[in-house]
C-alpha positions as CSV (number, residue, x, y, z in Angstrom):
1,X,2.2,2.4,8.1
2,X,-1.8,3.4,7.6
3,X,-3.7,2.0,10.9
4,X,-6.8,0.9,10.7
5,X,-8.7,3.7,13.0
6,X,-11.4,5.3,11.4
7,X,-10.9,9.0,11.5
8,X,-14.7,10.0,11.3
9,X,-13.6,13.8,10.6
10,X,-11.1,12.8,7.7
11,X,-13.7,9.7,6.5
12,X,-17.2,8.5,8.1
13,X,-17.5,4.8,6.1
14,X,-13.7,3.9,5.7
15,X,-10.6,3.1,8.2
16,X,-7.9,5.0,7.2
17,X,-6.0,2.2,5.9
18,X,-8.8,1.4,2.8
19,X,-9.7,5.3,2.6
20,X,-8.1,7.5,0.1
21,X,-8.6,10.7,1.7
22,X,-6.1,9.4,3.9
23,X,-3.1,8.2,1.9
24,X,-4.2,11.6,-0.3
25,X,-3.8,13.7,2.9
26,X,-0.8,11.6,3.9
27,X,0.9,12.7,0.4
28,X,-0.5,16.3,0.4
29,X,2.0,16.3,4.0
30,X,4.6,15.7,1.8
31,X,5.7,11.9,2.5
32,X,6.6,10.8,-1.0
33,X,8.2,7.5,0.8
34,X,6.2,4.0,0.9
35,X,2.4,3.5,2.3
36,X,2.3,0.1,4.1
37,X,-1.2,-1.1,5.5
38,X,-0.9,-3.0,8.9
39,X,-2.3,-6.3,8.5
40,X,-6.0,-6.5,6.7
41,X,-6.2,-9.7,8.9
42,X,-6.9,-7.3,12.3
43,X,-10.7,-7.4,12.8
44,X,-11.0,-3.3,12.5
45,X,-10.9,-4.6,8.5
46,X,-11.5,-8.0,8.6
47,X,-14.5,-8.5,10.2
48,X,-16.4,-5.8,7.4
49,X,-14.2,-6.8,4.2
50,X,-12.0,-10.0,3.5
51,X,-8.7,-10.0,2.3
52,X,-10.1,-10.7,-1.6
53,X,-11.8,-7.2,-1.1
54,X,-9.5,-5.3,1.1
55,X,-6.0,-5.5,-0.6
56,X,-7.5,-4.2,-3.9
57,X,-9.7,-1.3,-1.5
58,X,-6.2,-0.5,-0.4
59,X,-4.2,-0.2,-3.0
60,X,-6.9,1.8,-5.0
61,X,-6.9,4.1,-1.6
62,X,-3.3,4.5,-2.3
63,X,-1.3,1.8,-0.1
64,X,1.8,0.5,-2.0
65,X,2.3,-2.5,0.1
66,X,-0.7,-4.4,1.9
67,X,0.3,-6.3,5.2
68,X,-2.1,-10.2,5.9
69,X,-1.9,-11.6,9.1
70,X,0.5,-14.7,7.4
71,X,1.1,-16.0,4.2
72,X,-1.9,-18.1,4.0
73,X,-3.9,-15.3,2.2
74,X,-1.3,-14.0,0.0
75,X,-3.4,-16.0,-3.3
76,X,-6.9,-14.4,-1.3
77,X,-5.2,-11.1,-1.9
78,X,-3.2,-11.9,-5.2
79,X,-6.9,-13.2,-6.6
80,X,-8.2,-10.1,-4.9
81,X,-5.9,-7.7,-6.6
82,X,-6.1,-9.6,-10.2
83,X,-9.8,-9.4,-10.4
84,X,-10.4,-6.6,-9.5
85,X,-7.9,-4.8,-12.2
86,X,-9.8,-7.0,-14.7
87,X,-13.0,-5.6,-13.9
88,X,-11.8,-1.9,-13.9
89,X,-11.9,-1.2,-10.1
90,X,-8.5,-0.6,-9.5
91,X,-6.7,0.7,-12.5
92,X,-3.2,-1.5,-13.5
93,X,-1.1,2.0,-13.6
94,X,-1.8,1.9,-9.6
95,X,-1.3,-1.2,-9.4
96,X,2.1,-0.7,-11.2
97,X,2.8,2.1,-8.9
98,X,2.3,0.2,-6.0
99,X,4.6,-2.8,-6.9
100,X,7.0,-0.8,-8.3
101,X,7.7,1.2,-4.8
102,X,7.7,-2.2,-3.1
103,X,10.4,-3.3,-5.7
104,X,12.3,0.1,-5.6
105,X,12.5,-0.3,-1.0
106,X,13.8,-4.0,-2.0
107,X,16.5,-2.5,-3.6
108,X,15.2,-3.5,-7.0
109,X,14.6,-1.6,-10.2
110,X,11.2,-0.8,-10.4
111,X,11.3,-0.7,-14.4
112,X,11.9,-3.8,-14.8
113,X,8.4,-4.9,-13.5
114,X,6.2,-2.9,-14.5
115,X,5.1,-2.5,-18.8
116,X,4.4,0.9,-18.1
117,X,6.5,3.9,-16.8
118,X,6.1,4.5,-13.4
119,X,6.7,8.1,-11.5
120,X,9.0,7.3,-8.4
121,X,10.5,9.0,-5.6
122,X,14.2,8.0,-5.6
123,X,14.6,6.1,-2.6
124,X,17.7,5.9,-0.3
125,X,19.3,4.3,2.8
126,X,19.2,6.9,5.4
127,X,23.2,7.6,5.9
128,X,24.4,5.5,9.0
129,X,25.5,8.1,12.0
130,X,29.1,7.9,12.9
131,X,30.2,6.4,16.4
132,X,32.7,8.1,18.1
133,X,35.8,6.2,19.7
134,X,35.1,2.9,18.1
């Protein structure tokens, strides 16, 4: 999960959760599993950007998966995301990307949502550990 601290050394104008030298640092460590925002609805991002702007400023950052506070701004951020595709801001292979890892963590197949291929990590259950005298 990307918090929302601002990491002045990393990036000045941007908490880490909307700024892609984050998520590109985050990758560069070698986590190739999913980027999760906490919630845009916390007033380190609220109070500057809405959740119309900061779900597509996420996902463009390189979030996969963008938390609200509740459901009642999932169409905000739907709208959000939507527009700003259409208008070239956040490009529909990220946005692909993005939906595709949330499918694949559902246990879903990615492929089947997306019109275009999309590169992704396989992702597994960590294997249970085994109790002893049970």
């Amino acid at each position: 999960m990307m918090n929302h601290i601002r990491y002045s050394a990393l990036d000045r104008n941007l908490p880490a959760s909307l700024s892609p030298k984050a998520y590109t640092l985050l990758r560069d460590l070698g986590f190739t599993g999913v980027a999760i925002t906490d919630s845009v609805g916390m007033a380190a991002v609220n109070l500057t950007w809405g959740f119309y702007d900061s779900a597509p400023m996420a996902v463009a950052a390189g979030a996969d998966g963008v938390l609200g506070t509740d459901g009642f701004f999932a169409e905000e951020m739907r709208d959000g995301l939507v527009d700003s595709v259409a208008a070239g801001k956040l490009s529909e292979r990220r946005l692909n990307e993005a939906a595709g890892r949330m499918v694949a963590l559902a246990g879903g197949d990615p492929r089947t949502l997306a019109c275009v291929a999309v590169d992704l990590p396989r992702m597994q259950p960590a294997p249970l550990p085994l109790v002893a005298g049970g």
